[in-house]
Each structure stands twice: as C-alpha cells, then as structure tokens.
OpenMM code with the backbone's topology and positions (N, CA, C; nanometers):
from openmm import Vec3, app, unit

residues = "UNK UNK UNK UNK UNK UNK UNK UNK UNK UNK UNK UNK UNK UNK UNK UNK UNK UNK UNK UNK UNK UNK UNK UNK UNK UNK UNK UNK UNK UNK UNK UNK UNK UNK UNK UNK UNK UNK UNK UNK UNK UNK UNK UNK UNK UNK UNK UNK UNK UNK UNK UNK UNK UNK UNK UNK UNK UNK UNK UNK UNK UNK UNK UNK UNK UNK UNK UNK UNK UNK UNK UNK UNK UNK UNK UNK UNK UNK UNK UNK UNK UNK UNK UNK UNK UNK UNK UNK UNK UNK UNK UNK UNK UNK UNK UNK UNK UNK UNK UNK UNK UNK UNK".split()
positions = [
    Vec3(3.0845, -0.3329, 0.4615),
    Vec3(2.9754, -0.2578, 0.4031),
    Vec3(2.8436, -0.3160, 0.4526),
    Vec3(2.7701, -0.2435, 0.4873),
    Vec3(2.6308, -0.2416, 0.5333),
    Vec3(2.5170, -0.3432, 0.4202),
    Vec3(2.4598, -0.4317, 0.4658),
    Vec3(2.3522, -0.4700, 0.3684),
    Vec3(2.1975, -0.3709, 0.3475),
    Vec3(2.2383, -0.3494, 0.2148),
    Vec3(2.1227, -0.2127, 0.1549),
    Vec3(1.9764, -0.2539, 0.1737),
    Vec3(1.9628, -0.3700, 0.2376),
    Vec3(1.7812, -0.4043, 0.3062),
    Vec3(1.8239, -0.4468, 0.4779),
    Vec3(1.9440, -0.3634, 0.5058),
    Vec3(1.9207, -0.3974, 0.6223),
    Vec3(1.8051, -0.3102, 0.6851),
    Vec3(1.7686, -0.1794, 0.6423),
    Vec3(1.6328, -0.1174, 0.6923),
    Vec3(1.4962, -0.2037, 0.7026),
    Vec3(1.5058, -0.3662, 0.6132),
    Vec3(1.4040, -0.4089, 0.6166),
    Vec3(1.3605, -0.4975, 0.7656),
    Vec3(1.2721, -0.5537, 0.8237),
    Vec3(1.2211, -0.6156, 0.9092),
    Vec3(1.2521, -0.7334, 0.8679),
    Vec3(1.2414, -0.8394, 0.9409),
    Vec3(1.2997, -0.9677, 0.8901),
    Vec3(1.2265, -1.0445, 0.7845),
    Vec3(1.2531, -1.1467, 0.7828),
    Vec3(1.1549, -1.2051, 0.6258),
    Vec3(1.1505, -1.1361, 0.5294),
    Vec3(1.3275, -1.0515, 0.4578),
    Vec3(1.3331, -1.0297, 0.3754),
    Vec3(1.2590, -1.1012, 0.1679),
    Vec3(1.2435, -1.2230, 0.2252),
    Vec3(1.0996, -1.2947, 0.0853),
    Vec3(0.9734, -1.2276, 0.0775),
    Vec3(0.9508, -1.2141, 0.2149),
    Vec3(0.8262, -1.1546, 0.1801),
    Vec3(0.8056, -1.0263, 0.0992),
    Vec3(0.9704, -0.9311, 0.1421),
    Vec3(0.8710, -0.8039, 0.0375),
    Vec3(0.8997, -0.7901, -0.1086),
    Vec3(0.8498, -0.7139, -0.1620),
    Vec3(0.8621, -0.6562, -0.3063),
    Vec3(0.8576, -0.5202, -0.2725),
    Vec3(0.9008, -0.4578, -0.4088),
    Vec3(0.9148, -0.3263, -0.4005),
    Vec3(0.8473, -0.2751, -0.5216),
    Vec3(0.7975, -0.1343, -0.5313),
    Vec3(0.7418, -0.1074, -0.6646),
    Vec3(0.7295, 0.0725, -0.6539),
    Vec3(0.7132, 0.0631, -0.7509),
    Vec3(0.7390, 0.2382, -0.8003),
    Vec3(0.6109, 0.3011, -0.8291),
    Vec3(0.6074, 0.3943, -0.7998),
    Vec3(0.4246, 0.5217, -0.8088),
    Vec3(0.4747, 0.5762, -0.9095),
    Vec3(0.3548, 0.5542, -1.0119),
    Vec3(0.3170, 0.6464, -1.0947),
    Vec3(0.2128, 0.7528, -1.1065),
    Vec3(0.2381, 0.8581, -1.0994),
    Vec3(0.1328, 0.9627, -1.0389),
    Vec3(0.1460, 1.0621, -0.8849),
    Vec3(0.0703, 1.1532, -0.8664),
    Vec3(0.0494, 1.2150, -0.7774),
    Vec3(-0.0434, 1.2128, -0.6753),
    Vec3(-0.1126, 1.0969, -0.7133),
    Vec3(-0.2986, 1.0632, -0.6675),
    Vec3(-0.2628, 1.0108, -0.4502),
    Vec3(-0.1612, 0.9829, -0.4426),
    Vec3(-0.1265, 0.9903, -0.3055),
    Vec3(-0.0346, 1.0733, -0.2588),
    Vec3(-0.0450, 1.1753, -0.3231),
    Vec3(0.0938, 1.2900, -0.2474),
    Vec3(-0.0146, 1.3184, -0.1219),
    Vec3(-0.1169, 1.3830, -0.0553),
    Vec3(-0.1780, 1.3836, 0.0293),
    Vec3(-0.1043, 1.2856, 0.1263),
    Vec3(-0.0817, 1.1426, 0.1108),
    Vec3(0.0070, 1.0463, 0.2294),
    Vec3(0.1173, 1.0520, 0.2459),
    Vec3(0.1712, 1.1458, 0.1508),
    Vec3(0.3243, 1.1392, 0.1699),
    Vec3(0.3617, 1.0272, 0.0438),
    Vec3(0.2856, 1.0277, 0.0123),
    Vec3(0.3688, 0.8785, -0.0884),
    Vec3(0.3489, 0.9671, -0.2694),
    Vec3(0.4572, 0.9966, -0.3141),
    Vec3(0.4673, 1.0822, -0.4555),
    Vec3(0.5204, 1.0182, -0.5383),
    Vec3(0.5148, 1.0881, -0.7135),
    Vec3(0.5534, 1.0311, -0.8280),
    Vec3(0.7232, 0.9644, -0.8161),
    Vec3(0.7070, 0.8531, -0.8778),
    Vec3(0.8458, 0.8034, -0.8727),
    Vec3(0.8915, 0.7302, -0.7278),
    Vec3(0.8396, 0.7556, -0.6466),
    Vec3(0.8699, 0.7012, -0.4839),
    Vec3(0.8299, 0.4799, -0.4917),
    Vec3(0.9303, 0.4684, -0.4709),
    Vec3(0.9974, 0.3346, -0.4217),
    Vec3(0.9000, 0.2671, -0.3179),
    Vec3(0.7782, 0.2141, -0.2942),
    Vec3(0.7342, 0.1434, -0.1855),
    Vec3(0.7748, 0.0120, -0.1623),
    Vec3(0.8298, 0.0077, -0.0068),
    Vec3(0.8566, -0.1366, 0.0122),
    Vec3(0.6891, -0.1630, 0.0560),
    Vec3(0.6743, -0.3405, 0.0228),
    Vec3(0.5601, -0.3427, 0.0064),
    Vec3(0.5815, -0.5603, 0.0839),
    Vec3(0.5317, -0.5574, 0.1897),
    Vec3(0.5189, -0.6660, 0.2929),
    Vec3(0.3916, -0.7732, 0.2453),
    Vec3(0.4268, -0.8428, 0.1890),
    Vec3(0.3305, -0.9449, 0.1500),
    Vec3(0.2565, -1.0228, 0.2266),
    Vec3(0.3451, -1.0448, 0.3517),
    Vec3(0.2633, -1.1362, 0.4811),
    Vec3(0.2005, -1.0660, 0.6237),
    Vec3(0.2733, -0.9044, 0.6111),
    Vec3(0.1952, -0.8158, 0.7111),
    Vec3(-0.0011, -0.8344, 0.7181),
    Vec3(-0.0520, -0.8514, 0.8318),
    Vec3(-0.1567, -0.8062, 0.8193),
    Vec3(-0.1626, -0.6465, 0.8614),
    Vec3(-0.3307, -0.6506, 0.7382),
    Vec3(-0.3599, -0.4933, 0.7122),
    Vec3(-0.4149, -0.4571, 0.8962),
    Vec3(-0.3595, -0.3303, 0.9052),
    Vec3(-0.4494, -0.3098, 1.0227),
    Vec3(-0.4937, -0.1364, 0.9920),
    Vec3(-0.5751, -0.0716, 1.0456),
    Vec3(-0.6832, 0.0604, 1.0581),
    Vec3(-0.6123, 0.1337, 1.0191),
    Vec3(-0.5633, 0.1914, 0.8733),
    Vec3(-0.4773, 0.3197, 0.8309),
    Vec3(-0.3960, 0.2473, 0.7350),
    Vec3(-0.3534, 0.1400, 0.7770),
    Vec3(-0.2536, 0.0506, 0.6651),
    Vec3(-0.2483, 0.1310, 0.5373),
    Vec3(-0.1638, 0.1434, 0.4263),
    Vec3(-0.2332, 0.1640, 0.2865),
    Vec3(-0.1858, 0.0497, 0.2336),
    Vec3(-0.2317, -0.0609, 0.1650),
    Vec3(-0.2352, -0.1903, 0.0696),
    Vec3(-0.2074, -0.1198, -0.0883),
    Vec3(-0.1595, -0.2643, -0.1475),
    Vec3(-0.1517, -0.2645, -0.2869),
    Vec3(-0.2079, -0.4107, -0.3255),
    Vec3(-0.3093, -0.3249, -0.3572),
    Vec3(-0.4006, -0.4462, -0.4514),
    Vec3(-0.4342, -0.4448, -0.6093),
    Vec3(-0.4766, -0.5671, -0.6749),
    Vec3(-0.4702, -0.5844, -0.8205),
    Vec3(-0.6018, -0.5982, -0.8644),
    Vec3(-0.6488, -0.5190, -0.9424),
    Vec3(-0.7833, -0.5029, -1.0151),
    Vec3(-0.7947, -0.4835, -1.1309),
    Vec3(-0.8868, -0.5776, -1.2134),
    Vec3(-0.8818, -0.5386, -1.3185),
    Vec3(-0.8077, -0.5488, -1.4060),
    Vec3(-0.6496, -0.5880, -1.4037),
    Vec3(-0.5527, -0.5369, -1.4449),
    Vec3(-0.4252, -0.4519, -1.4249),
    Vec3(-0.4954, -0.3798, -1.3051),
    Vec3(-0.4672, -0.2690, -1.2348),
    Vec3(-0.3701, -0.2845, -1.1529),
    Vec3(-0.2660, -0.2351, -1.0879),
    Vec3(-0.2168, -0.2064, -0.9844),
    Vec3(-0.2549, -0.0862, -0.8855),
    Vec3(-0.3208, -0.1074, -0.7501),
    Vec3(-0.3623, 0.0504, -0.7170),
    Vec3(-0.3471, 0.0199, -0.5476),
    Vec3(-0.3130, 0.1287, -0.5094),
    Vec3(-0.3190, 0.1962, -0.3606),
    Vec3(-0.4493, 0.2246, -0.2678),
    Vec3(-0.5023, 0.1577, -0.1733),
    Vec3(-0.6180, 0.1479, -0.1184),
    Vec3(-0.5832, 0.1896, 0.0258),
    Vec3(-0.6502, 0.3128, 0.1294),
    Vec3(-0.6497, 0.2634, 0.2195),
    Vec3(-0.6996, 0.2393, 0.3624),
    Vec3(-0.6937, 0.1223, 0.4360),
    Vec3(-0.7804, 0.0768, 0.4927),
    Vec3(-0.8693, 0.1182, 0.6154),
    Vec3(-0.9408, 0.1301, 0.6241),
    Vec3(-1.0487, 0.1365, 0.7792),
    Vec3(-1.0768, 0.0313, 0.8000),
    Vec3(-1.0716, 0.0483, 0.9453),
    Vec3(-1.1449, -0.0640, 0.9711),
    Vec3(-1.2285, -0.0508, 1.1244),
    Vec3(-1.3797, -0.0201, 1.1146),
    Vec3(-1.4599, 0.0197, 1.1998),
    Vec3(-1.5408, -0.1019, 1.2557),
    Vec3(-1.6190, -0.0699, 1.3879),
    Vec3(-1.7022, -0.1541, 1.4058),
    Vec3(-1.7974, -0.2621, 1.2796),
    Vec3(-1.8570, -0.1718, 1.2210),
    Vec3(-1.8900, -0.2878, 1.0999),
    Vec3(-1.8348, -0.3670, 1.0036),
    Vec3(-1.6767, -0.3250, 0.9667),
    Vec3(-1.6292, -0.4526, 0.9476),
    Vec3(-1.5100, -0.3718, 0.8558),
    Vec3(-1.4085, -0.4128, 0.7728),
    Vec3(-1.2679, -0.3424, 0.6991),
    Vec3(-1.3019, -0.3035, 0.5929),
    Vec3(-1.3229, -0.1649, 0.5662),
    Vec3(-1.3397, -0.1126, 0.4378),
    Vec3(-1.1752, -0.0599, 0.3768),
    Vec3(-1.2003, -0.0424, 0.2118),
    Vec3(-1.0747, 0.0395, 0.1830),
    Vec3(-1.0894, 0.1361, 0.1142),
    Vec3(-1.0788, 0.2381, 0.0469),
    Vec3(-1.0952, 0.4077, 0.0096),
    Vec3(-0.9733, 0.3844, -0.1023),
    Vec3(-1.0316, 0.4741, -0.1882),
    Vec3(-0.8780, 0.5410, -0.2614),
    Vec3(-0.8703, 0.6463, -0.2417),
    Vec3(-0.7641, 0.7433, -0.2791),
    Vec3(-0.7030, 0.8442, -0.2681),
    Vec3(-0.7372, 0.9917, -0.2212),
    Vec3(-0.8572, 0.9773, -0.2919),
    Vec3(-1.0051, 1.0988, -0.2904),
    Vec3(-1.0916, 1.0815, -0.1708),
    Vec3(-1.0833, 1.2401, -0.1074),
    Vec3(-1.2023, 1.2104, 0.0281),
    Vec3(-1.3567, 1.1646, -0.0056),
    Vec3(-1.4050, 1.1655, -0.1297),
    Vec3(-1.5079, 1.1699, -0.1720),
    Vec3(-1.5210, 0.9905, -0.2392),
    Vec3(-1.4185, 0.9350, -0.2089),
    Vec3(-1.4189, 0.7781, -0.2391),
    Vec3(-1.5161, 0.6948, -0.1894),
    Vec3(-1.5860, 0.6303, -0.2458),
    Vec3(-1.6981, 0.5593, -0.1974),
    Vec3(-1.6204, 0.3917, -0.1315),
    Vec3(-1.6300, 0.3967, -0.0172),
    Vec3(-1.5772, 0.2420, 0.0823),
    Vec3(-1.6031, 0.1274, -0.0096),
    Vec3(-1.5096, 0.0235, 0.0164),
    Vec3(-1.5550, -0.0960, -0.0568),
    Vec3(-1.4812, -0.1778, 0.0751),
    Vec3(-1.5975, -0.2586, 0.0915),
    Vec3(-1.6326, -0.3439, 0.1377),
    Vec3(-1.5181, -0.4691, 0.1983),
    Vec3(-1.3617, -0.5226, 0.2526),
    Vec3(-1.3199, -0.5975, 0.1952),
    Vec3(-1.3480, -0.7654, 0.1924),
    Vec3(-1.4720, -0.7842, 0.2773),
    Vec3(-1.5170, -0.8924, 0.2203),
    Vec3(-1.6556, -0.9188, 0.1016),
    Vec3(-1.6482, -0.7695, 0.0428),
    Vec3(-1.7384, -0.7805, -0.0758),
    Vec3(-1.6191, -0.7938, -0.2424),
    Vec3(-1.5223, -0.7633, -0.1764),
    Vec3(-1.3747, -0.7134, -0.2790),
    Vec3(-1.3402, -0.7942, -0.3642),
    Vec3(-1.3690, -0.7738, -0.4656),
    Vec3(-1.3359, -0.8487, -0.6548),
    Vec3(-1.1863, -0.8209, -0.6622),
    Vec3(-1.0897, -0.7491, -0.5903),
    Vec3(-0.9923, -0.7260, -0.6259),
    Vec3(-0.9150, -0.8328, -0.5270),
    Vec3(-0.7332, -0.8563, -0.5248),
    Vec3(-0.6875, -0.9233, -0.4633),
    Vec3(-0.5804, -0.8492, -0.3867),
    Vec3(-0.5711, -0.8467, -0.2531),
    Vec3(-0.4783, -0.7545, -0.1724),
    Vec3(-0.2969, -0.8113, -0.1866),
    Vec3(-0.2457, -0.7625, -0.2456),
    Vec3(-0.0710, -0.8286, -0.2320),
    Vec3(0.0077, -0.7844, -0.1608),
    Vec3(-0.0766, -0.7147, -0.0531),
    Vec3(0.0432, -0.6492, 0.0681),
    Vec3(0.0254, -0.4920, 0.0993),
    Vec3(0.0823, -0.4848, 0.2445),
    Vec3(0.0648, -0.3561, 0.3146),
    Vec3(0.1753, -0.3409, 0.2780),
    Vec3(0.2227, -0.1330, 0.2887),
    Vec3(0.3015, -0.0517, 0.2462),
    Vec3(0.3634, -0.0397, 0.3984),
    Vec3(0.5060, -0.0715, 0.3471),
    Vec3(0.5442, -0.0760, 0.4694),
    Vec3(0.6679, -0.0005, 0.4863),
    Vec3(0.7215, 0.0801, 0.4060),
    Vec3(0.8257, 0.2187, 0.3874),
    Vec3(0.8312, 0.2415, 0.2727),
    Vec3(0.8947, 0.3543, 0.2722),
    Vec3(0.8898, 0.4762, 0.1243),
    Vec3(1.0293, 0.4820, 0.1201),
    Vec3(1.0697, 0.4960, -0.0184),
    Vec3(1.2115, 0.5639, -0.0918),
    Vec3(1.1925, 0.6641, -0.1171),
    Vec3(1.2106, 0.7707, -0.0896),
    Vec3(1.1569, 0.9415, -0.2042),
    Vec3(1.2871, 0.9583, -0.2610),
    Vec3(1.2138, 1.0176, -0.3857),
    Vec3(1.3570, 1.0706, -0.4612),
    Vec3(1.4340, 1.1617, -0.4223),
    Vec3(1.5475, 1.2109, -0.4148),
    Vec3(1.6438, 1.2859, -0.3806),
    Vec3(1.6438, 1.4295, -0.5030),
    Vec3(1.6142, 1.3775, -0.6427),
    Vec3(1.6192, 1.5087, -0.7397),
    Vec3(1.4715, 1.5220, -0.7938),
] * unit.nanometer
topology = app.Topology()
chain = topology.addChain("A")
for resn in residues:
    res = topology.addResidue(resn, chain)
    for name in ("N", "CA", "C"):
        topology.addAtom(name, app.Element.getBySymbol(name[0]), res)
C-alpha cells in the first residue's frame, strides 16, 4: 500500500494541514471545507498564497511581489496591500496543494 503523503515533497515535518472555512477564496480555486497542505519552510515567492496569524486570526494572504518590495492582499480585488516588512501579523507558511471535497 502506497504512503497517503506520498504526494508530499520531501520534508514531510515541515507541513501542516488545515481546513477553509468560508468561500472568501473560491475565486483561487481554494473553497469551503478544502484541506490545504500548507509548507512551513517554503519561501513565499510572486503569487504564493500564505497562511498567516493575526490577531487571533487564521487568514489567507496573497503575495506580490514587485519592484518596491513584497506586498500581500486578501481575497477582494479592492484589498488594500500590506506591506510585508511593515506586517504585525506572522507568516506560517505557503499553500502548497489543495484536497477538494468529493460531496
């Protein structure tokens, strides 16, 4: 029998996995209930989407990164950039495959 993270990349420690609540990223392909594997030691690069902790919060950010320096967006085209070396929040990793539900 097959090992069920053999889909993962190596340095199986590094990831975690976690579950979406909401619809606020169906636009990426990423929907309610969907499984993200989530790479703790990947660096972010231009499109990445991250999971970072704010507030309390768990939330989906994701990244640009232009000549002036790596911003991150949420979900909404109308999201105002934040900064990520102005960032109060703490990044715990790029999204690095999806589970979708089957029902």
């Amino acid at each position: 029998m097959r090992d069920i993270l053999s889909f993962l990349d190596h340095g199986k420690a590094s990831k975690i996995f976690v579950t979406v609540k909401g619809d606020a990223w169906k636009n990426f392909g990423i929907l309610d209930k969907d499984r993200l594997v989530i790479d703790r030691l990947r660096e972010m690069v231009d499109a990445s989407v991250v999971l970072v902790y704010s507030r309390g919060n768990y939330l989906f950010r994701k990244v640009s990164v232009t000549g002036l320096g790596t911003f991150l967006f949420g979900p909404d085209k109308g999201s105002t950039p934040i900064p990520v070396d102005l960032l109060e929040e703490r990044i715990l990793g790029v999204v690095t495959g999806i589970v979708h539900r089957i029902s």
